[in-house]
Structure formats: C-alpha cells, structure tokens
N, C-alpha and C positions, 0 to 999 in steps of 0.2 A: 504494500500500500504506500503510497506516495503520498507526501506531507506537500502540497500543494503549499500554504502557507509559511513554510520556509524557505521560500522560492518568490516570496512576495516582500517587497521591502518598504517601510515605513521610511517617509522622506516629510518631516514636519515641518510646516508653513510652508510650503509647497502647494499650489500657484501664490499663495498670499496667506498671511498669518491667522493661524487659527485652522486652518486644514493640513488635515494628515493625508499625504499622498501615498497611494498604494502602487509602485511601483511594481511591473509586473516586467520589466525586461531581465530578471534574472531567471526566469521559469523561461520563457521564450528564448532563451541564451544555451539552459539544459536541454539537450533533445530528446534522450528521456522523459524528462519532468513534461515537456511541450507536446509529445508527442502523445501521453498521459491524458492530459488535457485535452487535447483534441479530441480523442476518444471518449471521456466522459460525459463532452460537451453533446457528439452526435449521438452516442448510445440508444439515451430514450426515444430517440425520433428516427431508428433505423427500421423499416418498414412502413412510415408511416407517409411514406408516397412522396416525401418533400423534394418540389422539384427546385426550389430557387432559396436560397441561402443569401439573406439581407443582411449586409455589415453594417454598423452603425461607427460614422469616421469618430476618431482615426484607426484607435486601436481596436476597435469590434472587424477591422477589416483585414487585422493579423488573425484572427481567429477563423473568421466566416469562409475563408478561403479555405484552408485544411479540412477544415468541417463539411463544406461543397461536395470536395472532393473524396471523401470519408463516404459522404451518403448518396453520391453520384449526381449529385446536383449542380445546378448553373449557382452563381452567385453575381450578386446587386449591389453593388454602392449606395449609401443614404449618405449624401454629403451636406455639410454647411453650404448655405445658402452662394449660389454666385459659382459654385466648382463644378459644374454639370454643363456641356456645351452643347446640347439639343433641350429640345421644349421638356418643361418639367410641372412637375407637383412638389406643392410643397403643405409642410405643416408646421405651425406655431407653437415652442411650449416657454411657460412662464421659469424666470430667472429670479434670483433672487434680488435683483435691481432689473426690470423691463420682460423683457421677452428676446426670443432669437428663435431663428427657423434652419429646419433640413429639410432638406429636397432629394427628389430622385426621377429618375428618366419618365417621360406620362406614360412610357410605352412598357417600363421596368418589370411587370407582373401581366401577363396574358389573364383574360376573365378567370378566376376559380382556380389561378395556380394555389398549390402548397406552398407558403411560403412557413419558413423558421426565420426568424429574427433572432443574431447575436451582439454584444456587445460585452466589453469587459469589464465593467460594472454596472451592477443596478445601486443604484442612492435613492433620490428623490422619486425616480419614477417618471419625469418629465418627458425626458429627452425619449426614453423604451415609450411613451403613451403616446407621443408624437408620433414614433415610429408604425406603431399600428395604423395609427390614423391613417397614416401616406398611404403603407398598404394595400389596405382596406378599399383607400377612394380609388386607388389604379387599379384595383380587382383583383388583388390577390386574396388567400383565405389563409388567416393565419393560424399554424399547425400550433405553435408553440414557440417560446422567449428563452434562451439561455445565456447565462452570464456567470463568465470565471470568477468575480467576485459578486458580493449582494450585501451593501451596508444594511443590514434590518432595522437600528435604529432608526434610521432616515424614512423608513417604514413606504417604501418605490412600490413592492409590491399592490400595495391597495390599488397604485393606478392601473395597474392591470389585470384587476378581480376577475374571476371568471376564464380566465388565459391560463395553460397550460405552462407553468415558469418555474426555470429550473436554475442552480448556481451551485458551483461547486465546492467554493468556499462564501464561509458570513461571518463578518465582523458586527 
C-alpha cells in the first residue's frame, strides 16, 4: 500500500499567507507513487463506458491524461478563460474576492458522452461545480468527479451532492 500523503508536501503561505499549499510534484516525480495514483484515480470508473476524461487546468491535466489512457478514453481541457482558440462555453464560479470563469471547446463532449471529470484537488467545490456545469451544457453526462486530494474541511463536496466523487487522499 502506498502512503500517497508522503509524497505530498506542505509549502505554507503558499500562493499568499495563511494557505497551506499541497504540493503534489513529489508523487508525480515517483513513478511508482504516480503510476499508483493513476490507477486508483480510474479504478472505480473502469467499465463504466467513460468515453472523455475532463482535466481541470492546470494540474487536473497531469492527471486526466494517464487516466484517459488507463480507461481508453479521449480527454478534454477545461481551461481558464481566454486559453481555448475555437468557439467555447464557459462557466462562472464565485472566488473569495469576485468570481473567475473556465471554459472549454462548445464542441468538447458529443450529446450523452460519459464524461469523468479530474482535478487535483477538491476545496471549496467551486471550481469541480463549475466544471459540471460546462459539461452538462455541451452534452456531456457526467459519470463521476475524482481528485488526488479532497480538503473536507473546506466541505467542496456539498457542491457536488448527488455526483458520484471520489479522492484518494483528505486533509
């Protein structure tokens, strides 16, 4: 068994004071430890027809990719706003000063794909609830949420009640 959380490094006041950044390029650096991870990320959702594997930038797009490829699926970009160079959708989620939007291709999910959405952490919830949203309007059906980390304090999961949501490690 693999200590996942040994492999993740606390870097505090990290982007700004008063957050603890969960540093995940030492697990990504083991190929072991990453290759782990990959595996546990697609596990639940092998059989489960998912044809398009959603990364949420930047780092959900080191994940989503291995994971694609794990469950034989295509995989999708969700970028910050402005980084996508054909016609897009987008969706809004609230910041703790304003708002800020991800976008992704309009054309990114054919009607009733499977889609899985990854990212490397879940917090708040914002940023993963946005993501469905986009989704959802370009027509995809989503299978299920997984995230190598999952702060539960920050209590993210609520925004995804009823979503199939999975994380490997929680602080």
């Amino acid at each position: 068994m693999i200590d996942f959380k040994a492999h993740i490094h606390d870097v505090p006041d990290f982007p700004k004071k008063g957050i603890v950044f969960k540093d995940i390029t030492p697990l990504l650096a083991d190929a072991k430890t990453f290759a782990a991870a990959v595996d546990r990320l697609a596990e639940p959702f092998v059989g489960k027809g998912v044809q398009i594997v959603a990364g949420i930038e930047s780092r959900g797009f080191l994940l989503a990719t291995p994971v694609a490829y794990r469950l034989g699926a295509g995989v999708v970009p969700i970028r910050k706003k402005g980084k996508l160079p054909r016609a897009v959708k987008s969706a809004s989620y609230a910041l703790e000063y304003g708002t800020d939007s991800i976008e992704a291709h309009a054309d990114a999910f054919s009607k009733g794909a499977k889609v899985l959405l990854i990212d490397d952490v879940l917090a708040t919830g914002g940023t993963a609830a946005a993501a469905v949203q986009l989704i959802e309007a370009i027509g995809g059906a989503l299978v299920g949420a997984a995230f190598l980390i999952e702060l539960s304090f920050l209590d993210g999961r609520k925004k995804l009640s009823g979503r199939d949501v999975r994380s490997l490690v929680s602080y």
